[in-house]
C-alpha positions as CSV (number, residue, x, y, z in Angstrom):
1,X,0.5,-68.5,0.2
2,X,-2.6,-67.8,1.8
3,X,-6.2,-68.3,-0.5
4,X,-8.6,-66.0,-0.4
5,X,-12.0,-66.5,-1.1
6,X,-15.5,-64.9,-2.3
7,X,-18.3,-66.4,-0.9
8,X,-20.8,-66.6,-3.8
9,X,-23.8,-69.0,-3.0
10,X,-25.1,-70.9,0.1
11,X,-27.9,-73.4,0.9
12,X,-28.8,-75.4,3.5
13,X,-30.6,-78.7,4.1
14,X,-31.7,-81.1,7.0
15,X,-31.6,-84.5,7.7
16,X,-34.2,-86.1,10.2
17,X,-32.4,-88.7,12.5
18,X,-34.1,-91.2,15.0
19,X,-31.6,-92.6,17.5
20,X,-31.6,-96.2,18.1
21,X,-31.1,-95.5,22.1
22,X,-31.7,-92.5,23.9
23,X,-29.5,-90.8,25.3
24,X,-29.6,-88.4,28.4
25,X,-27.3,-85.8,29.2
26,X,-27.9,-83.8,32.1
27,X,-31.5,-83.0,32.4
28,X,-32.3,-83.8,28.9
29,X,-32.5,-87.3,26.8
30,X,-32.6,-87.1,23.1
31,X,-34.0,-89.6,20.9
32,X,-34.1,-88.0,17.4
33,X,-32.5,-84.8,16.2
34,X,-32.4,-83.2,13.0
35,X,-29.0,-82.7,11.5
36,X,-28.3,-79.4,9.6
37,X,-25.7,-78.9,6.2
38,X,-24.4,-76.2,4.4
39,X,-23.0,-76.3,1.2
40,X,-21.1,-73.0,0.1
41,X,-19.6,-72.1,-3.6
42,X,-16.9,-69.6,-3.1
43,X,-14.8,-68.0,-5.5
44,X,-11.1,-66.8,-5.4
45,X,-9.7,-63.4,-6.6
46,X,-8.8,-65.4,-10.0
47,X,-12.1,-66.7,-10.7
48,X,-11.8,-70.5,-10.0
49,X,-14.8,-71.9,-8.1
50,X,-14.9,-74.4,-5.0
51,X,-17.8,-75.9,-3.5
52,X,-17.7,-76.4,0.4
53,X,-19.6,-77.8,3.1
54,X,-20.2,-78.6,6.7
55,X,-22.7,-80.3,9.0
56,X,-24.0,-80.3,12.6
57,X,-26.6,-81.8,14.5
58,X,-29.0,-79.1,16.0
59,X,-29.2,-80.4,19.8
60,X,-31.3,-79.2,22.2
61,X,-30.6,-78.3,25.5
62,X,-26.8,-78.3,25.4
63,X,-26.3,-74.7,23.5
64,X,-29.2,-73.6,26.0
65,X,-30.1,-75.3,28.9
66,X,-33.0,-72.3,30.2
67,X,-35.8,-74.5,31.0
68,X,-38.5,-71.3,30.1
69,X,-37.8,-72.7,26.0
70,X,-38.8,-76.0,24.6
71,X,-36.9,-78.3,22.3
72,X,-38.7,-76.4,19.4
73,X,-37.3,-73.1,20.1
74,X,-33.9,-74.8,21.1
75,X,-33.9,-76.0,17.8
76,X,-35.5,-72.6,16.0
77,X,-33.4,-70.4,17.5
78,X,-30.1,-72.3,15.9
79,X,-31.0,-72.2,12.8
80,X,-32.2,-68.7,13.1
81,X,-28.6,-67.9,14.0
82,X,-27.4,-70.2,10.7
83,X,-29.2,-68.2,8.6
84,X,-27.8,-65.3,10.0
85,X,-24.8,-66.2,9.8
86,X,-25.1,-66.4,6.3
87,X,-26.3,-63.0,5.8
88,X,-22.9,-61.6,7.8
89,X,-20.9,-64.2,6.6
90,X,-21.8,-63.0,3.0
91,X,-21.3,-59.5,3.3
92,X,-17.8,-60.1,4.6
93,X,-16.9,-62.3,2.1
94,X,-18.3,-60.4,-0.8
95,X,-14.7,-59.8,-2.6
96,X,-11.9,-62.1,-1.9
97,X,-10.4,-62.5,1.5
98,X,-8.9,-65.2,4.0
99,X,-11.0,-66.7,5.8
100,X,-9.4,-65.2,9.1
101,X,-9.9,-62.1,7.5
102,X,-14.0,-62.8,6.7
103,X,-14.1,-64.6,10.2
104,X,-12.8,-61.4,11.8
105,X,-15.2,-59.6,10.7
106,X,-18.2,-61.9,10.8
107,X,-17.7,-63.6,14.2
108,X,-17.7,-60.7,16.3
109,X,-21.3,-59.3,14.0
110,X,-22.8,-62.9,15.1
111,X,-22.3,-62.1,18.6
112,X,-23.7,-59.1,18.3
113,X,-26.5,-59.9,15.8
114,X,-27.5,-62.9,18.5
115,X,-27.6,-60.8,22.0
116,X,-29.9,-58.4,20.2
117,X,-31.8,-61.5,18.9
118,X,-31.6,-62.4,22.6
119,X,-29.6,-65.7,22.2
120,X,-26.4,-67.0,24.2
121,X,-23.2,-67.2,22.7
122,X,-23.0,-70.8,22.2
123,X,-26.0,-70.3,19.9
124,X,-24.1,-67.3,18.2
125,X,-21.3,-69.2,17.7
126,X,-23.0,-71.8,16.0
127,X,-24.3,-70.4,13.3
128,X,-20.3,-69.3,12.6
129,X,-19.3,-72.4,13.2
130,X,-21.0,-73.4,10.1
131,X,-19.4,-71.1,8.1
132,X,-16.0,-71.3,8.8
133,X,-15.9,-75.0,8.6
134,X,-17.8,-74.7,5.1
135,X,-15.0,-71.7,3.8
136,X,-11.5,-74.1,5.0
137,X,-13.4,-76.7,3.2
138,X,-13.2,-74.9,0.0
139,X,-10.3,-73.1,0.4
140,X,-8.5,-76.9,0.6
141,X,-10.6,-77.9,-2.3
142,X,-9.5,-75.2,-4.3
143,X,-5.7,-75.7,-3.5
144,X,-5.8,-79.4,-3.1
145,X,-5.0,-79.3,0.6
146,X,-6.0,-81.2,3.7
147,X,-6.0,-79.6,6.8
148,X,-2.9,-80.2,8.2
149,X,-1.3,-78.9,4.8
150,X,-3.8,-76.0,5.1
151,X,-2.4,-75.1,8.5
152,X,0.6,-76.1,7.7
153,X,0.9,-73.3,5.2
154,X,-1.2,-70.7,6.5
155,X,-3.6,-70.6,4.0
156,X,-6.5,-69.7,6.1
157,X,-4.2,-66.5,7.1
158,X,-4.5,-66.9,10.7
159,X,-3.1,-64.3,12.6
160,X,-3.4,-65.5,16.8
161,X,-1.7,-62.3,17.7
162,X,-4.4,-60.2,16.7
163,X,-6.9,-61.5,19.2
164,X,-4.5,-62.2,21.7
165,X,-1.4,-60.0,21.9
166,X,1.0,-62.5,23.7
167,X,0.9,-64.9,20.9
168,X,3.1,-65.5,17.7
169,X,3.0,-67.5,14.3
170,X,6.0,-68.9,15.7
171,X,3.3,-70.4,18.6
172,X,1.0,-71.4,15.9
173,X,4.0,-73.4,14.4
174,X,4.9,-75.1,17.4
175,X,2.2,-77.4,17.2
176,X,0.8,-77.2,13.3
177,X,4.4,-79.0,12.5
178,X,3.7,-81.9,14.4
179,X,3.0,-84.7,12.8
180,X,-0.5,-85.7,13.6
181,X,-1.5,-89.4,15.1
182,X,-3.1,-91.5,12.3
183,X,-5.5,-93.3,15.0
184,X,-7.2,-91.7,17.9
185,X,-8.7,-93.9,21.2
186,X,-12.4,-94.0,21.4
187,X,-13.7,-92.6,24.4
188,X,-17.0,-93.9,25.0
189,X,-19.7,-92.1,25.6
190,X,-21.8,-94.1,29.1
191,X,-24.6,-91.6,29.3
192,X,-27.5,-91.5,32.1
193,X,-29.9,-93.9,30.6
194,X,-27.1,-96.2,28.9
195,X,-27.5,-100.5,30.1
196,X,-23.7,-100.9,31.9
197,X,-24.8,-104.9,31.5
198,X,-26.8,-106.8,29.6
199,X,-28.9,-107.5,33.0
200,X,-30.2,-103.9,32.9
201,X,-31.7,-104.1,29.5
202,X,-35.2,-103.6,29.6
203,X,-37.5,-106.8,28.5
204,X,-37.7,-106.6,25.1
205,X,-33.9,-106.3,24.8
206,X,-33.4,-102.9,23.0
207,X,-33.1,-102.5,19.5
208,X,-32.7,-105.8,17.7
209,X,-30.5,-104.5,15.6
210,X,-26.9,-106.7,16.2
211,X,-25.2,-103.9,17.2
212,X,-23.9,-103.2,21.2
213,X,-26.6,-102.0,24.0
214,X,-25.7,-102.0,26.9
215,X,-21.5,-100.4,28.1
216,X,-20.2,-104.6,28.8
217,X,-21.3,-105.5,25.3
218,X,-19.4,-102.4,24.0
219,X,-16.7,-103.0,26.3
220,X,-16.7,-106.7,24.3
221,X,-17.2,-105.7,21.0
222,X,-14.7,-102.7,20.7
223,X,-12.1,-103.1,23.1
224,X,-12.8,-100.2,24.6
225,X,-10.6,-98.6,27.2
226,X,-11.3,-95.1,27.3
227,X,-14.7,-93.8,29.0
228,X,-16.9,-90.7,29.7
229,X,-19.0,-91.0,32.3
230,X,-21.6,-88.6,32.4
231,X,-23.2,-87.7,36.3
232,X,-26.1,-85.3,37.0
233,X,-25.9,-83.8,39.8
234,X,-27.2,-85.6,42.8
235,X,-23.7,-87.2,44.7
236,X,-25.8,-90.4,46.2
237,X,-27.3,-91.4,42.4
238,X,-23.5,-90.5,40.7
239,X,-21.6,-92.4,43.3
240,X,-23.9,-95.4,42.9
241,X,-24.0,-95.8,39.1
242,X,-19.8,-95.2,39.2
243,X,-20.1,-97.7,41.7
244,X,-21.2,-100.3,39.5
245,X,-19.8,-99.0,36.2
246,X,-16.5,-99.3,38.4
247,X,-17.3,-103.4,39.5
248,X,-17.8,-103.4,35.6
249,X,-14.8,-101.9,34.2
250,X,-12.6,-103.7,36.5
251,X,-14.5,-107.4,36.1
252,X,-13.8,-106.9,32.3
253,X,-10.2,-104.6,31.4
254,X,-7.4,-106.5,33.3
255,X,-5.0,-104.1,32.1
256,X,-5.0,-100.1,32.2
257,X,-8.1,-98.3,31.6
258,X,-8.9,-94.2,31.6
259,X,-11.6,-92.7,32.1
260,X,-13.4,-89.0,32.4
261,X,-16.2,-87.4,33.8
262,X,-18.5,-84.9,32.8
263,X,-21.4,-83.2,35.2
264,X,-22.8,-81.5,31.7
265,X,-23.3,-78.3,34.3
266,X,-25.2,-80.2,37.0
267,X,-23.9,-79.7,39.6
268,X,-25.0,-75.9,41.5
269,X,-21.8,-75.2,43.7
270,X,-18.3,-76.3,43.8
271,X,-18.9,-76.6,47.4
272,X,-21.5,-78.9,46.7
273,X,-19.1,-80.7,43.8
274,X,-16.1,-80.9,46.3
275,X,-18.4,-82.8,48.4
276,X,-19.1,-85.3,45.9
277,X,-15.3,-85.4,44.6
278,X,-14.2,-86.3,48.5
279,X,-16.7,-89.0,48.2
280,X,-15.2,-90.4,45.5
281,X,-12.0,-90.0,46.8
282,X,-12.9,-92.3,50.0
283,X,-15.1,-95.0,48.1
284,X,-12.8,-98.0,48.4
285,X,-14.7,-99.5,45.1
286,X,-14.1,-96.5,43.6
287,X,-10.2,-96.9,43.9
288,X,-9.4,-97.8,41.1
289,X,-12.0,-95.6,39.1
290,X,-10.6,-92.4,40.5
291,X,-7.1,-93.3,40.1
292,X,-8.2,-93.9,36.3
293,X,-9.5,-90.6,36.2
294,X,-7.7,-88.1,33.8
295,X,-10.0,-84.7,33.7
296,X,-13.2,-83.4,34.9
297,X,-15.5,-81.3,32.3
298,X,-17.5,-78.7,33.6
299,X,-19.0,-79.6,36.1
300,X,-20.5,-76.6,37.1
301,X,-23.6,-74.5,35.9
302,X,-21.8,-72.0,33.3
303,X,-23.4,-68.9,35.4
304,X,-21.0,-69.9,37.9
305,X,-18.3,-72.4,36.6
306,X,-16.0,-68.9,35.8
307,X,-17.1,-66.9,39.0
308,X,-14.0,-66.7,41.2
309,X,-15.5,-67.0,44.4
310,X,-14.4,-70.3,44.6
311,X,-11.0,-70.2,43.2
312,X,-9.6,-71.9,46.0
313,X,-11.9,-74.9,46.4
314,X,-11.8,-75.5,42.4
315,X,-7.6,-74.7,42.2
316,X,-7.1,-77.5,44.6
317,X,-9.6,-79.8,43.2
318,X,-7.8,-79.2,39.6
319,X,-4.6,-79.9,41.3
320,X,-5.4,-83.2,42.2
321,X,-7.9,-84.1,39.1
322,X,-7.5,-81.3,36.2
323,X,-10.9,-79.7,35.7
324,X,-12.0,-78.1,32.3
325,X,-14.7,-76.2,30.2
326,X,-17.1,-77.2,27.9
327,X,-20.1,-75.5,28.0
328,X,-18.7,-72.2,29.8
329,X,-16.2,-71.7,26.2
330,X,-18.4,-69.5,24.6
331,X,-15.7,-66.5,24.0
332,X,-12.7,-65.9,22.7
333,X,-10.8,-65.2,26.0
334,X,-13.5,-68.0,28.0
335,X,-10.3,-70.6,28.4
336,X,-7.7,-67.9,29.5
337,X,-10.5,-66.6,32.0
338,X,-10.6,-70.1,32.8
339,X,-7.2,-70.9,33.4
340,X,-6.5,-67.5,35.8
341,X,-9.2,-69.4,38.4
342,X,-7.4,-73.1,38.4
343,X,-9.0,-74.8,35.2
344,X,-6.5,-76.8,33.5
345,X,-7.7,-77.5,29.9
346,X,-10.8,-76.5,27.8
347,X,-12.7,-78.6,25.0
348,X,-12.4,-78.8,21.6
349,X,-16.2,-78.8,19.5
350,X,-16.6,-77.8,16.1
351,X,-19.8,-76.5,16.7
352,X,-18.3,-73.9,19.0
353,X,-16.1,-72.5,16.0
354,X,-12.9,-74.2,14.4
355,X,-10.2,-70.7,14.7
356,X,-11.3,-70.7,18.1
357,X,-10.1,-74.2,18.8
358,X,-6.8,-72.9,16.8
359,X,-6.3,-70.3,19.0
360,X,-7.2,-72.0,22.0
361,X,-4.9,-74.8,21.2
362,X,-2.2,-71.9,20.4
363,X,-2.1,-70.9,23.5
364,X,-1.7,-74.2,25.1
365,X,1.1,-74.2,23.4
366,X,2.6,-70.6,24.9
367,X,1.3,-71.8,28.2
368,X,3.1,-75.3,28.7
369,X,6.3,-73.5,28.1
370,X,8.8,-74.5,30.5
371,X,6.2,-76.3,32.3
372,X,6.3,-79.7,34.2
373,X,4.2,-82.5,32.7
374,X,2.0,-83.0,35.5
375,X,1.3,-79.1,35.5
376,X,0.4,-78.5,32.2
377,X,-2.5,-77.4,30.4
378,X,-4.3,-79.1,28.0
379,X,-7.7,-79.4,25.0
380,X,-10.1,-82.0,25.0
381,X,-12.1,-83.7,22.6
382,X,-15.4,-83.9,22.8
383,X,-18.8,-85.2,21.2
384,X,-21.9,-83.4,19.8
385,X,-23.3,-86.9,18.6
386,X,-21.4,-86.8,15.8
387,X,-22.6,-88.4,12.9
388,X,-21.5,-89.5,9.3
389,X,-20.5,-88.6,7.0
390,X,-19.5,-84.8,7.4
391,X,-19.7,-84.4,11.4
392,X,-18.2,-86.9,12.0
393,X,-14.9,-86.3,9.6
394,X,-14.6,-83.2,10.2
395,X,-14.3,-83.4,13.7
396,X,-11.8,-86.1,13.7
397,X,-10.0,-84.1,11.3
398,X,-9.9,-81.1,13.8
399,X,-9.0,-83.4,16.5
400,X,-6.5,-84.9,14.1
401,X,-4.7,-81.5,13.5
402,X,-4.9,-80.4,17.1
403,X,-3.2,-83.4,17.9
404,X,-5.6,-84.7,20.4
405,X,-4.5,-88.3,21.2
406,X,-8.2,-89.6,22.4
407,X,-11.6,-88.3,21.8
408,X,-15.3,-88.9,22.6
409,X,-17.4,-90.6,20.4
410,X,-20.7,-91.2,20.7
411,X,-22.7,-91.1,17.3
412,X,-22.1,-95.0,16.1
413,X,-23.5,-95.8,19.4
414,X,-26.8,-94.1,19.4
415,X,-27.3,-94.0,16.0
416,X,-27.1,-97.1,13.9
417,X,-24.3,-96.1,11.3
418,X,-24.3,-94.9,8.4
419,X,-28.4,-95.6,8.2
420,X,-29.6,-92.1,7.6
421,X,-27.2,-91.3,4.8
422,X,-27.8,-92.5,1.1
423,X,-26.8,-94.9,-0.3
424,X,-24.9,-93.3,-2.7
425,X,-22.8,-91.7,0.4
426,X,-22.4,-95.0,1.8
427,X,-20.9,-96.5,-0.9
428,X,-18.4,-93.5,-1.1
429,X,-17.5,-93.6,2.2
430,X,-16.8,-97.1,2.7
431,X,-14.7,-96.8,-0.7
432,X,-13.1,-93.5,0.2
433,X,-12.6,-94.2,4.0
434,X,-11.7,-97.7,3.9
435,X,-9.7,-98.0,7.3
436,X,-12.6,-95.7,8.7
437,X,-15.3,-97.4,7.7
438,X,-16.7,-101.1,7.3
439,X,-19.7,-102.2,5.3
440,X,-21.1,-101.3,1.9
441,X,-23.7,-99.0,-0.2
442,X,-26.3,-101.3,1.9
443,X,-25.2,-101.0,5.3
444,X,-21.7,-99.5,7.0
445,X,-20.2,-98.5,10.3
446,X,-18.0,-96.9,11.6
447,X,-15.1,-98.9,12.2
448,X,-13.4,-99.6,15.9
449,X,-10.8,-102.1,16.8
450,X,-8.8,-102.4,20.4
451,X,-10.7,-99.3,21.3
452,X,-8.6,-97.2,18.4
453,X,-10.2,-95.5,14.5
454,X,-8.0,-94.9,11.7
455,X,-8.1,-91.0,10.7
456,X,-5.2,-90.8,8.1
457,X,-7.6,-91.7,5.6
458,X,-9.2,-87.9,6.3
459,X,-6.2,-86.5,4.7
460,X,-7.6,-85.5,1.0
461,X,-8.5,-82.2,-0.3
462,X,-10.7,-80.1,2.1
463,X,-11.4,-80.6,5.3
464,X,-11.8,-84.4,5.2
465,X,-14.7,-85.1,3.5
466,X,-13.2,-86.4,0.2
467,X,-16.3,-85.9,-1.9
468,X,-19.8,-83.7,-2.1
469,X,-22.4,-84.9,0.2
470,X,-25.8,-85.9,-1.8
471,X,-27.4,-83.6,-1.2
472,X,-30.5,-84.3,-3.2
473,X,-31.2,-87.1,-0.6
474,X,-32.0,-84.5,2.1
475,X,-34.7,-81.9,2.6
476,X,-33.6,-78.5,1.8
477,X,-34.6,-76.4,4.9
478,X,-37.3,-74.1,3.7
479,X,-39.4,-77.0,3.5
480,X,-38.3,-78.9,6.0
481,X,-39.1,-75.4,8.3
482,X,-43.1,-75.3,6.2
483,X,-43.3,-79.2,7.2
484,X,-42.4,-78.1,10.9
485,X,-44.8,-75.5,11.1
């Protein structure tokens, strides 16, 4: 039966994070971000009351990458759309409804509301993001349901069909009745600036902090065997560093290894990426590399990664290495306009809205019908530098449901744990999320062994969470924004 909900009270609050390595993707290296949460109380058409939250780090230059607007208006301009987001998300939610129902109407005002503000979609989406994340939360606290259950049931009254006609509930159930994997492989995150050995590290040494610098010490320490490998854009610089993160990879893993690679919108042409794939294709060092190589993610600048003048180039490059979108999945029909020009797949991101990734992930499902295995489509999971405690198991609890078997992670690399949270939360999580988690109220981490994390722990009540952030350790954003200013 489905829940619906009244959305009664919302507040958000920031975190300030410094990074313990920076990290560069694409044209841009980050080395502290603020991370936003938002608690909701909603209340259903029989009065009882839920709280329910989510969380996101506000990143700059990946929701916007126009080089006219600084970090600071990167950064303004999300929470601008978070705030109003609340104000739509509140109006639609003012009696009880499902959440499909409030999204419905809310998600399609937040585009709106953000072109006249004069912001992309990705930004729009964001601030929705929030909100539907924060509403399954409660709806699963109120019924005592985790996800899966949640989905299972249909208690967020999703209805595929009615945003795209050739689906079914019957394709929603294809893949919700599955049982979901209880670990997922770590895909590791080797971004721009990233040591690949302990030779590279600068003088000092890095952070002295015990914890893995450089891609051979996290190679060592993990058992990694599943890589992202970001390149930006200019073929002689890319084929180099994969040159040598190749010698790497194949000095250290004797057995099978996987790896992607992600062009975070570098590269200007597909005639100009084809180049660069066919030199790939012919670097003997890179044999074993490329043949490792499961997907390529976008890329492609997003004002021309869906332009069909070069169908055929990017059709026969997907045919030989499946190519999908990240950045260019900022719409509800983005992954079928995607798939009618030769993509194979499309990302999953909680920041660019949970029911998307539902319906995207539907029609996966009504698309590998009667397909080969080597021709079918396929989601992703990817990383926003997720963090503990409520990025982080969220996301894997998304991933978790979608039945995504490997994921990026990135977040207990370039931040140090559980460091920024309170103590209060530590404790909880390492209590909570035992197989998840190692440590204590004092110091905890996320927990990786033979390159896999334990998720079944994220099945509780909500959407994974298990228990209220503190938020009294944070700064609640009207000051944090007076600080700012």
């Amino acid at each position: 039966m489905v829940q619906k909900l009244a959305l009664k009270n919302i507040s958000f609050f920031i975190r300030n994070i410094k990074l313990r390595l920076p990290f560069r993707f694409g044209a841009y290296t980050m080395e502290e971000v603020p991370l936003l949460h938002l608690a909701v109380e909603a209340e259903s058409a029989e009065g009882r009351r839920a709280r329910g939250f989510s969380a996101d780090n506000l990143v700059p230059r990946w929701f916007d990458k126009n080089p006219a607007k600084t970090v600071k208006e990167n950064i303004l301009d999300l929470l601008s759309c978070a705030r109003m987001a609340g104000e739509i998300y509140s109006r639609a939610a003012e009696s009880p409804r499902t959440v499909w129902q409030i999204w419905r109407d809310a998600y399609g005002e937040c585009h709106r509301r953000g072109a006249a503000f004069r912001v992309n979609k990705l930004i729009s989406s964001f601030g929705s993001s929030l909100f539907e994340r924060a509403l399954a939360d409660a709806a699963g606290r109120m019924t005592g349901l985790d996800l899966m259950s949640m989905l299972r049931g249909n208690i967020l009254g999703l209805r595929p069909g009615e945003v795209h006609p050739e689906l079914s509930e019957a394709d929603l159930r294809a893949w919700v009745n599955r049982i979901p994997p209880s670990t997922l492989q770590v895909r590791h995150t080797v971004g721009l600036l990233d040591p690949l050995v302990s030779s590279d590290l600068p003088p000092a040494g890095g952070p002295d902090d015990g914890l893995p610098k450089s891609m051979e010490e996290n190679v060592a320490r993990y058992g990694l065997r599943c890589f992202k490998l970001k390149v930006e854009g200019i073929a002689d610089a890319d084929v180099a560093r994969l040159s040598r993160i190749a010698g790497t990879l194949d000095r250290m893993i004797q057995d099978q290894y996987m790896v992607t690679l992600d062009g975070n919108e570098q590269y200007k042409s597909i005639e100009e990426f084809n180049r660069f794939y066919e030199r790939l294709q012919n670097a003997p060092q890179l044999n074993r590399l490329v043949s490792s190589l499961a997907f390529i993610e976008q890329p492609l600048d997003r004002q021309i990664a869906l332009d069909s003048n070069g169908i055929a180039i990017l059709s026969g490059i997907s045919r030989s290495c499946p190519m999908i979108i990240d950045e260019s999945d900022d719409a509800l029909d983005s992954f079928k306009r995607a798939v009618s020009l030769g993509y194979r797949g499309v990302s999953s991101k909680n920041c660019k809205g949970i029911i998307k990734s539902f319906l995207n992930r539907t029609l996966v499902e009504k698309l590998n019908r009667g397909l080969p295995e080597g021709q079918k489509f396929f989601m992703s999971a990817e990383d926003l530098t997720n963090v503990p405690i409520v990025p982080l198991q969220q996301d894997l609890a998304t991933v978790r449901a979608l039945g995504i078997p490997h994921l990026e992670r990135n977040g207990h690399h370039y931040v140090r744990g559980l460091a920024h949270c309170s103590g209060w939360e530590r404790e909880a999580a390492t209590r909570l999320h035992r197989s998840l988690y190692e440590g204590d109220e004092g110091e905890a981490f996320l927990r990786i062994a033979h390159g896999n994390i334990r998720v079944d722990s994220l099945n509780v009540p909500g959407y994974g969470v298990a228990f209220d952030p503190d938020l009294s350790s944070m700064i609640p954003l009207d000051a944090w924004m007076g600080a700012e200013e």
